[in-house]
C-alpha positions in Angstrom: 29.1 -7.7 -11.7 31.8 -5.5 -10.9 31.5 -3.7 -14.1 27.6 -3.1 -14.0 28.8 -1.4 -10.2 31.2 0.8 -12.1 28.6 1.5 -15.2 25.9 2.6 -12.7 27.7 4.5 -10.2 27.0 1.7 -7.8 28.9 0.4 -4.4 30.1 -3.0 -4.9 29.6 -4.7 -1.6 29.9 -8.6 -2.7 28.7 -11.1 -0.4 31.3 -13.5 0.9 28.7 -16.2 2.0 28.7 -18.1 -0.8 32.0 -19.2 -1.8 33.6 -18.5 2.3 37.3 -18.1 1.1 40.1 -15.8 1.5 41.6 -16.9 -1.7 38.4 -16.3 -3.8 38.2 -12.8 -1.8 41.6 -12.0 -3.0 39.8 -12.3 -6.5 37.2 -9.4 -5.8 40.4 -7.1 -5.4 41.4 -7.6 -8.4 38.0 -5.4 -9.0 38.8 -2.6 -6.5 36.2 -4.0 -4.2 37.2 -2.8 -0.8 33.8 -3.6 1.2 32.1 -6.7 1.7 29.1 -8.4 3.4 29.0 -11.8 5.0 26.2 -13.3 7.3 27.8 -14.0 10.6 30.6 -12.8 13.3 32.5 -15.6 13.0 33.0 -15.1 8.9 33.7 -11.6 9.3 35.9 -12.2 11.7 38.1 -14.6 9.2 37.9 -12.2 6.6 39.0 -8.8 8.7 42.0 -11.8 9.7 42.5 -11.6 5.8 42.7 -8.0 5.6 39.2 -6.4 4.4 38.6 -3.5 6.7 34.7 -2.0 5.7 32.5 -5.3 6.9 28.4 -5.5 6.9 27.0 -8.3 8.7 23.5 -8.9 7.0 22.1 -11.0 9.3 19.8 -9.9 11.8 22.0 -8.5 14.9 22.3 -12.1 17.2 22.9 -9.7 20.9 24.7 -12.8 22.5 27.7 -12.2 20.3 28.1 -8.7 21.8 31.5 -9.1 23.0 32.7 -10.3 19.7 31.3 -7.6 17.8 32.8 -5.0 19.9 36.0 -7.0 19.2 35.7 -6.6 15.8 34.5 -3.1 15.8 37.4 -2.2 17.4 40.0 -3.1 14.9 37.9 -2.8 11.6 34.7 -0.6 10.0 31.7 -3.3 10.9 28.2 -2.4 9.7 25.5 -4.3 11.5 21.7 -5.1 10.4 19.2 -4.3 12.5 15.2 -4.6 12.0 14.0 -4.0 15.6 14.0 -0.9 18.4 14.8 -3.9 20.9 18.1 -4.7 18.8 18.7 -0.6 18.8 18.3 -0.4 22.0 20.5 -3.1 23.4 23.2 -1.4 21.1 23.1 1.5 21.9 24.0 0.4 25.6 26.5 -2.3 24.8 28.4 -1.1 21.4 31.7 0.1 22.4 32.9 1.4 19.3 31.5 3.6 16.3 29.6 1.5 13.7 27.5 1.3 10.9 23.9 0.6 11.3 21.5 -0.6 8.2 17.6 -0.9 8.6 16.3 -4.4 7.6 13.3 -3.4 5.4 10.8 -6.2 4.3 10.1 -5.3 0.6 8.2 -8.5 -0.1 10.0 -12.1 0.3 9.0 -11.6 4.3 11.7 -13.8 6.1 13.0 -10.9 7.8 12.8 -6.8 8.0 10.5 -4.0 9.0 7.7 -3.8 6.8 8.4 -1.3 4.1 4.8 0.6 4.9 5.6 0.6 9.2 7.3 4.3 9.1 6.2 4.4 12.8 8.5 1.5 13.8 11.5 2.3 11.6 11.3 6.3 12.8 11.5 4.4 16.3 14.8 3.0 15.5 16.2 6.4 13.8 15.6 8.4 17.3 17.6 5.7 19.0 20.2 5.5 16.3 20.1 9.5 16.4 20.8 9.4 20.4 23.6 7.1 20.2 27.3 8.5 20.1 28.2 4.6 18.7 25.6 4.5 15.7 26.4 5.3 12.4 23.1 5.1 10.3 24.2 4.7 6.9 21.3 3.6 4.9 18.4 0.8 4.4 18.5 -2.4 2.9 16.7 -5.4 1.4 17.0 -8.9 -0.2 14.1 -9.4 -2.2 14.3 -13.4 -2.1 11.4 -13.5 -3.5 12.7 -13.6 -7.1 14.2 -16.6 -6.8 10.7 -17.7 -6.9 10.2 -16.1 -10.4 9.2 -17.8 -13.7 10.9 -15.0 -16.1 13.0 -12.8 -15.9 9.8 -10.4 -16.6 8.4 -10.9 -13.1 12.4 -10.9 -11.5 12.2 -7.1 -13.1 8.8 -6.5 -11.6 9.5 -7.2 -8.1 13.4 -5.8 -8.6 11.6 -2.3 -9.4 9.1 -2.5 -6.7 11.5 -3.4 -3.9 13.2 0.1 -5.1 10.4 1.7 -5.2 9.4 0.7 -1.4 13.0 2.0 -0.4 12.7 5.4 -2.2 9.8 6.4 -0.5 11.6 5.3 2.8 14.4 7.3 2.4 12.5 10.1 1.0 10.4 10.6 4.1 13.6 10.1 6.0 15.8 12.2 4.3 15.3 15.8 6.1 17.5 14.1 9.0 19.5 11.4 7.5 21.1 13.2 4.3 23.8 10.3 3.8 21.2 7.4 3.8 21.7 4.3 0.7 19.5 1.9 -0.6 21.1 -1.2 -0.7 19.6 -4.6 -2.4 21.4 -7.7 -2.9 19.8 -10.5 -4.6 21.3 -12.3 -7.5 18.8 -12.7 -9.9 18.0 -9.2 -9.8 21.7 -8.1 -9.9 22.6 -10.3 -12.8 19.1 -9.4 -14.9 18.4 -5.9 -13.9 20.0 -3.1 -15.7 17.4 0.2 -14.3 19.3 1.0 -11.0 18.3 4.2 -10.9 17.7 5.3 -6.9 20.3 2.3 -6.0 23.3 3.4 -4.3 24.9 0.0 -3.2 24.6 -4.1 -4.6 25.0 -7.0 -2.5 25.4 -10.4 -4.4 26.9 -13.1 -3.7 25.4 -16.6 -5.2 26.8 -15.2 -8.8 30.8 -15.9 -8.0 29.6 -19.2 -9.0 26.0 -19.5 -10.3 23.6 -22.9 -9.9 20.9 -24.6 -11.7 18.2 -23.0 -9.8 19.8 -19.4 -11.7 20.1 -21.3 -14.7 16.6 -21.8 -14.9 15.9 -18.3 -13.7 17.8 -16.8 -16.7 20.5 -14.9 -14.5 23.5 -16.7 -16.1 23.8 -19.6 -19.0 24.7 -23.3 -18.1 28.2 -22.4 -19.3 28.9 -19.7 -16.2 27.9 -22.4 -13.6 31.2 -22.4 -11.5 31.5 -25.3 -9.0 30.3 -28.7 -8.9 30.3 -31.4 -6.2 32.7 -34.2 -7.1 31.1 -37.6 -6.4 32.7 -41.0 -6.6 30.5 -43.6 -8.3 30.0 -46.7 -6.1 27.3 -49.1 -7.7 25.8 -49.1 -10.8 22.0 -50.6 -11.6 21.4 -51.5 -15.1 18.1 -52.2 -14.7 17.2 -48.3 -13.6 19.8 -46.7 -15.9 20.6 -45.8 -12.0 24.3 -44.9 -10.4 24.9 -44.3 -7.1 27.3 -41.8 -5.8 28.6 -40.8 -2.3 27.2 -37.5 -2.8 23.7 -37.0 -0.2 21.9 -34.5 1.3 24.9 -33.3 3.5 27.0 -32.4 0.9 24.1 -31.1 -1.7 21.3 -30.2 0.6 17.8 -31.2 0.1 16.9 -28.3 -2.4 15.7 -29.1 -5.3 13.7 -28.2 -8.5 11.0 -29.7 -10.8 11.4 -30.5 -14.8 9.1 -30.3 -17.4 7.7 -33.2 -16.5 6.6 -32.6 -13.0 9.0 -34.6 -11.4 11.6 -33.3 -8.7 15.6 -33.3 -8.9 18.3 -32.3 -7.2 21.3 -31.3 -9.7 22.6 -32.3 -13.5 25.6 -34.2 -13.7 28.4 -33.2 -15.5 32.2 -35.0 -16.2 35.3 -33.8 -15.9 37.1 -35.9 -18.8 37.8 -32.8 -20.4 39.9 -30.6 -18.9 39.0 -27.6 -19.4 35.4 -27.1 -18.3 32.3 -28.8 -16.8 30.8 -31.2 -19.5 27.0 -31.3 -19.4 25.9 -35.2 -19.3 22.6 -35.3 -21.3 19.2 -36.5 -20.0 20.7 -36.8 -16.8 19.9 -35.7 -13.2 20.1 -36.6 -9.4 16.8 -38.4 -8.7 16.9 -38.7 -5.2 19.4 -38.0 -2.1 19.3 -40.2 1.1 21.9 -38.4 3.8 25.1 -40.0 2.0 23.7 -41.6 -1.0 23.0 -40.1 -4.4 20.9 -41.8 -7.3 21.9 -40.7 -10.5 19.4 -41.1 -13.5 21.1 -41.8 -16.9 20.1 -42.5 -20.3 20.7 -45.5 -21.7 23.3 -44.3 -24.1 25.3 -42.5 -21.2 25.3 -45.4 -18.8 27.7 -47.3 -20.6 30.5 -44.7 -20.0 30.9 -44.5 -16.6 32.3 -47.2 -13.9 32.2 -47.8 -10.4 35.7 -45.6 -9.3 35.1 -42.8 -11.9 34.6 -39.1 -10.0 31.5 -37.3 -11.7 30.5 -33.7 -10.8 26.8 -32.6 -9.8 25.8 -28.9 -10.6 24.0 -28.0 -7.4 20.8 -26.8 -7.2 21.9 -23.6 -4.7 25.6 -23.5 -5.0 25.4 -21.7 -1.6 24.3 -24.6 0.7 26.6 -27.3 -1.4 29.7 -25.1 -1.1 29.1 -24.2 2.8 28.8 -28.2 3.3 32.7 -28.6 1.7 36.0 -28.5 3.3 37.8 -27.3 0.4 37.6 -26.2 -3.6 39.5 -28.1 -6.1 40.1 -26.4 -9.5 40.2 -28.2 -12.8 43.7 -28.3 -12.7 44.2 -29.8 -9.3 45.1 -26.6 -6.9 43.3 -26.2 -4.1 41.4 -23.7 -2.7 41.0 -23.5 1.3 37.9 -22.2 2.6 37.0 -21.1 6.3 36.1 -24.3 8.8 
């Protein structure tokens, strides 16, 4: 990812959400990445503790955390999100310190954002970001969810192109008075398929420092790149289903889930981790259903056989995001740890 930044002149502004540790931060250095995004105070609060200094919370602007913010906009460069003159206008009272200021634009997935047409709202929000001595406009930004809701990467493409084509003509009619302003996007399957970033000035993924099933099936990485996997003890064994249980529910997977060819819902593939080296993809066989602590394993008949109550399996999550949020801590395949914020 870092290197499709570099070959297209883009920012590299990773988000942190998904994997949550200083350790695997230290890993975007490596890349020169210098700025960051998270989704909350509190997380850019542990990584500015860790030593990255240019900060975007993309979350809409929660005002009951305005002391903290100021906090942190006093020691480090903090971007916030807003998508409302309300939000502007309680900033522009209560912000202490200078910072940065992105425009939530709606481009489509509509969970949050201005709606990309509503140029009377969002010029609104410029005259009170242009009369504050606090506010640092820098651009407008989107997360066109929506593509995780794709069936090829065909129709990831379509809506990747549209959503920048909503933000040009934002920041073209904008431009006269805010010279500097980006277009910044950050979904995954769009960053990992895309390669037309033309009118892009900054990326924001996060999900891909460890992939899922649910990209998988998208087409934004292979089954090989999948990076994590919850580790599940197996505590019963039915024969007579080809079923194993595992302590591995809903609070350590989450409820998402996806449908195969069949019709028929699931909830991760299982892998082993008898070899060393890598995730081993278990044939034919997938999390049927998740209680809050239980998980039901579906086997074939030739794979049953080879595991016993006691054995550790691994589950390739659905949305590596909500598994890894719901763990303490990472284990790599050769037994280190890696600590992730509480």
């Amino acid at each position: 990812m870092a290197q499709k930044a570099k070959m297209n002149n883009l920012i590299f502004r990773p988000h942190f959400k998904t994997h949550q540790s200083a350790e695997i931060g230290n890993w975007f250095r490596e890349e020169v990445v210098k700025k960051i995004t998270v989704s909350s105070v509190q997380m850019a609060k542990y990584f500015a503790e860790e030593g990255w200094e240019d900060i975007l919370i993309a979350f809409p602007v929660n005002i009951l955390e305005i002391e903290k913010i100021n906090q942190l906009a006093l020691k480090i460069k903090l971007s916030l999100l807003i998508e409302s003159k309300d939000s502007a206008e309680f900033l522009k009272k209560s912000l202490n310190y200078e910072t940065g200021i992105y425009i939530k634009i709606d481009t489509g997935y509509h969970r949050t954002g201005i709606a990309s047409n509503n140029f009377n709202e969002i010029n609104k929000i410029l005259e009170i970001i242009g009369n504050s001595n606090n506010f640092k406009f820098t651009g407008f930004v989107t997360h066109a969810g929506h593509t995780y809701n794709c069936k090829s990467k065909e129709e990831i493409i379509k809506i990747h192109s549209d959503s920048i084509n909503q933000l040009k003509v934002i920041k073209d009619n904008f431009i006269n008075n805010f010279s500097e302003a980006i277009i910044s996007i950050g979904d995954t399957p769009s960053c990992s398929i895309a390669n037309d970033f033309k009118y892009v000035d900054e990326i924001r993924p996060g999900n891909f420092v460890f992939y899922d099933v649910m990209q998988y099936l998208l087409g934004s990485c292979k089954i090989q790149d999948i990076a994590v996997a919850l580790a599940c003890p197996v505590v019963a064994k039915h024969k007579e289903r080809n079923e194993l249980v595992v302590y591995g529910g809903a609070i350590h997977l989450s409820k998402d889930f996806l449908f195969d060819k069949n019709g028929n819902a699931f909830y991760g593939l299982v892998v082993n981790f008898k070899d060393e080296d890598s995730f081993s993809l278990v044939p034919e066989s997938y999390v049927k259903k998740l209680s809050q602590e239980h998980g039901i394993i579906h086997l074939p008949s030739n794979q049953f056989g080879k595991f016993e109550i006691g054995d550790v399996i691994g589950i390739l999550p659905i949305h590596s995001c909500l598994t890894a949020n719901l763990a303490d801590d990472y284990i790599t395949l050769d037994h280190c740890k890696i600590k992730k914020m509480k």
